[in-house]
DOZA-521591 format. One line per field, with one value per residue (C-alpha): residue in three letters; x, y, z. Coordinates in nm, 2 decimals. Example, Ala and Ser with C-alpha at 12.3 -4.5 7.8 and 13.67 -1.06 7.14 Angstrom:
BEGIN
resn: (ALA;SER)
east: (1.23;1.37)
north: (-0.45;-0.11)
up: (0.78;0.71)
This chain:
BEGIN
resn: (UNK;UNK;UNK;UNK;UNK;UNK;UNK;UNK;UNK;UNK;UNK;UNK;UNK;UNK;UNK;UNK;UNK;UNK;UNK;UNK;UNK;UNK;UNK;UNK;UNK;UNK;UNK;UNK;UNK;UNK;UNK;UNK;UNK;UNK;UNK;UNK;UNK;UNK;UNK;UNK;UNK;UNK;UNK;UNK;UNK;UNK;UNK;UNK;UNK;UNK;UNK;UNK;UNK;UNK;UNK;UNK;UNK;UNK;UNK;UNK;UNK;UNK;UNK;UNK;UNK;UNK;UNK;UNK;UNK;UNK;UNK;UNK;UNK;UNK;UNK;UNK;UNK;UNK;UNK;UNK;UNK;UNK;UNK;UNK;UNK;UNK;UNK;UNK;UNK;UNK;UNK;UNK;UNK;UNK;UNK;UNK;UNK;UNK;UNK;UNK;UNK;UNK;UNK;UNK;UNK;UNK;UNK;UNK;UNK;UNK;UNK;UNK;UNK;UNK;UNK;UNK;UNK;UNK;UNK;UNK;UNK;UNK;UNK;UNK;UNK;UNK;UNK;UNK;UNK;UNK;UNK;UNK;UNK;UNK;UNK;UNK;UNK;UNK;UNK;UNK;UNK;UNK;UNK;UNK;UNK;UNK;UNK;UNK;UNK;UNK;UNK;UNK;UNK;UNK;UNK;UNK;UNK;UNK;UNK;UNK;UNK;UNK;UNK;UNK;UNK;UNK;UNK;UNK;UNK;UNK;UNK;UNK;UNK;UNK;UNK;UNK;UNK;UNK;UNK;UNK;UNK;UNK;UNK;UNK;UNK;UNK;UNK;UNK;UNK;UNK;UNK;UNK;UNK;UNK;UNK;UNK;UNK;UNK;UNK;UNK;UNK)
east: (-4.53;-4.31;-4.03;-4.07;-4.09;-3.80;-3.61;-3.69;-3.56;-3.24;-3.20;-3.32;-3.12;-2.78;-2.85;-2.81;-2.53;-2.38;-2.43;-2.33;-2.01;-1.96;-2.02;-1.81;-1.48;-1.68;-1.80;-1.44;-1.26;-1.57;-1.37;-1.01;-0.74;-0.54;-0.23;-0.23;-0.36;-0.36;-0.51;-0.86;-1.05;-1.35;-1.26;-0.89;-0.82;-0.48;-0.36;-0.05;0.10;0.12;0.52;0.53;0.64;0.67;0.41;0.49;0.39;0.19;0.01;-0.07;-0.18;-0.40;-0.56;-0.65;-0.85;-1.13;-1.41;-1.44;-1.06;-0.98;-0.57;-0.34;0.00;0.25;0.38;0.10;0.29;0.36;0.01;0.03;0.26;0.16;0.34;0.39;0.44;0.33;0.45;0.18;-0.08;0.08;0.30;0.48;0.79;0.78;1.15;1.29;1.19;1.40;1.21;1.25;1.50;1.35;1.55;1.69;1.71;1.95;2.18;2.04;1.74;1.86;2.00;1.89;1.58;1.38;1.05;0.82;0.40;0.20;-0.12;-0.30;-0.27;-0.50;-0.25;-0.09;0.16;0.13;0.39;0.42;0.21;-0.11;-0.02;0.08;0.23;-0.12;-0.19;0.12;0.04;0.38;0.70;0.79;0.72;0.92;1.31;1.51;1.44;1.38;1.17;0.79;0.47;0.21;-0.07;0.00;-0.12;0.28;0.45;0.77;0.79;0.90;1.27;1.26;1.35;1.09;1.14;0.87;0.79;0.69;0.53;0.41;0.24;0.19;0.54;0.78;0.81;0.53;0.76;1.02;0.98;1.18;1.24;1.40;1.42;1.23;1.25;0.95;0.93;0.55;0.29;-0.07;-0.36;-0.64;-0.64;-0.57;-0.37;-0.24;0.16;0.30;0.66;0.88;0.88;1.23;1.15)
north: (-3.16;-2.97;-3.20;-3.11;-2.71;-2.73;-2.94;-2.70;-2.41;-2.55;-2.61;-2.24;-2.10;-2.33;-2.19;-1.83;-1.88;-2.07;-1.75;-1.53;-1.70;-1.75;-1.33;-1.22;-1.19;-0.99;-0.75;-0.70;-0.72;-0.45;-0.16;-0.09;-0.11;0.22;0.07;-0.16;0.07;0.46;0.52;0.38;0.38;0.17;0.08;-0.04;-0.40;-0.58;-0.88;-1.06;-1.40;-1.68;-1.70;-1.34;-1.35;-0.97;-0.84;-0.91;-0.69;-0.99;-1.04;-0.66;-0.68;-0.96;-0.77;-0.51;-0.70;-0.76;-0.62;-0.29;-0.26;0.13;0.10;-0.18;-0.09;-0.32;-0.08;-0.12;-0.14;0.24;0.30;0.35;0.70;0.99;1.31;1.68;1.86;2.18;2.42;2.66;2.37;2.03;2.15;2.45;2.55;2.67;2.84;2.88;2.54;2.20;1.98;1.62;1.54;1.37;1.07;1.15;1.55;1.78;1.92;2.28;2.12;1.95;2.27;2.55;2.47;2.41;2.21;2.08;2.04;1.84;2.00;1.78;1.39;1.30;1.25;0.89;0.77;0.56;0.46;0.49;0.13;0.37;0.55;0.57;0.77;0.84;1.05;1.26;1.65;1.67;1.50;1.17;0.90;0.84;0.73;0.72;0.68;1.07;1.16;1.22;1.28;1.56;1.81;2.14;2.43;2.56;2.32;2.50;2.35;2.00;1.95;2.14;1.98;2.06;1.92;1.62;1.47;1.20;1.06;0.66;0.60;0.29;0.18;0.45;0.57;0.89;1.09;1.01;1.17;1.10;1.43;1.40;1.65;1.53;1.62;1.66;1.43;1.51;1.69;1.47;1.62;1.56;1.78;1.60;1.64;1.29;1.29;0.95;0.84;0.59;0.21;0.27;0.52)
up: (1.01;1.31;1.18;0.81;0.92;1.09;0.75;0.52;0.76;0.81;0.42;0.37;0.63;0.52;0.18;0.28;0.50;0.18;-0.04;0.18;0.24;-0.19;-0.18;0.07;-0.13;-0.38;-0.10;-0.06;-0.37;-0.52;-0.35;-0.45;-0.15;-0.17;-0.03;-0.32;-0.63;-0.67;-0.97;-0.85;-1.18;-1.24;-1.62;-1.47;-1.49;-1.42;-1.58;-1.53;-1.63;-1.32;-1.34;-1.31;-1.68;-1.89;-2.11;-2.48;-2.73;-2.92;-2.57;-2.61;-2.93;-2.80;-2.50;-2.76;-3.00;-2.70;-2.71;-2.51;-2.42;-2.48;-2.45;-2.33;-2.15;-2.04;-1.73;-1.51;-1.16;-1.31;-1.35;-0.96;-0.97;-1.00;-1.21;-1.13;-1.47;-1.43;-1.18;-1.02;-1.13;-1.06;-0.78;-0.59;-0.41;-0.07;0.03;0.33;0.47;0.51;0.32;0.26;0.02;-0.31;-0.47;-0.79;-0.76;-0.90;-0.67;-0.68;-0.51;-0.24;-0.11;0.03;0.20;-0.08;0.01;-0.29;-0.22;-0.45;-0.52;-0.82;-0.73;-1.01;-1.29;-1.31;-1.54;-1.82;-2.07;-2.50;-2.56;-2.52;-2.81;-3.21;-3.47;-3.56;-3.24;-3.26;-3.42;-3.39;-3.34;-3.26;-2.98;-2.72;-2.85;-2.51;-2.13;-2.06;-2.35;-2.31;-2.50;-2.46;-2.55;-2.61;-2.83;-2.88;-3.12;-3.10;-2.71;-2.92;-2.78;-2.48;-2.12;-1.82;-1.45;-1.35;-1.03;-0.95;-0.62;-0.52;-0.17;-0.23;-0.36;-0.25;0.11;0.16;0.20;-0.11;-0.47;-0.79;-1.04;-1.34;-1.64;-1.89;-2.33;-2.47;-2.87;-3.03;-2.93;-2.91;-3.17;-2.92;-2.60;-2.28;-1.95;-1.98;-2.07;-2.18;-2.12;-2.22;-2.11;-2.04;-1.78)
């Protein structure tokens, strides 16, 4: 009887060690790791061939046809970076300082002592494939690398150029940004802070 006891502990107990081994990975892999993805939201999933392979737009089309899937964009290492549009909001100047010189600047910024802080780190890029014709108000989609897509009450803002930033902690060195001047193509009917930009880009 001892002998029994002590058989059907060791099965219990090899069980649970068994389980708890299967569920480890998931104990892990249930939290995102911020060195690998920024944008940590809970609806996000990543998928990507085995030979490293790009995106078509069939395979798009695809993903989209599932049950559930909101959007589908091929630029998800971009998902990762986050944009500054709007100055006073997004970001701010503070003069009279040396600050760390961004890659891709215009040359009146990387004079002077011109430092730029990042306030809102909650916008993330995310390129055209999230959107149609039939979202635009306004205007058209993206045509060329530096044209961009966004909400705005003023449709007379179509063709204007405004200054982005752009920042990636987990791609770019902490202390590097990118800031390039940006042309704005259609305005979006529904109200949002998201802007979409070109695959190019």
């Amino acid at each position: 009887m001892f002998t029994s006891f002590l058989f059907i502990i060791s099965i219990v107990s090899f069980l649970l060690i068994g389980e708890l081994h299967l569920q480890s990975d998931d104990i892990f892999t249930k939290e995102y790791s911020q060195a690998a993805f920024r944008h940590k939201a809970p609806e996000r999933l990543i998928a990507a061939h085995t030979d490293d392979s790009e995106i078509t737009e069939d395979a798009l089309d695809e993903i989209r046809k599932i049950p559930y899937v909101k959007t589908a964009d091929s630029c998800s290492y971009a998902n990762d970076i986050n944009f500054y549009i709007k100055q006073g909001k997004d970001y701010k100047f503070i003069y009279g300082q040396r600050g760390i010189k961004g890659f891709g600047q215009t040359t009146s910024e990387s004079e002077g002592g011109k430092l730029v802080s990042f306030l809102d780190t909650s916008h993330f890029m995310m390129s055209d494939d999230n959107i149609t014709e039939k979202d635009l108000a306004e205007g058209n989609l993206p045509q060329s690398r530096n044209e961009i897509v966004l909400y705005s009450e003023d449709k007379n803002i179509i063709g204007t150029i405004i200054p982005c930033y752009f920042t990636a902690a987990n791609i770019w060195d902490t202390n590097e940004y990118y800031q390039a001047d940006l042309k704005i193509s259609g305005i979006l009917k529904e109200k949002t802070e998201q802007v979409y930009f070109s695959k190019e880009l």
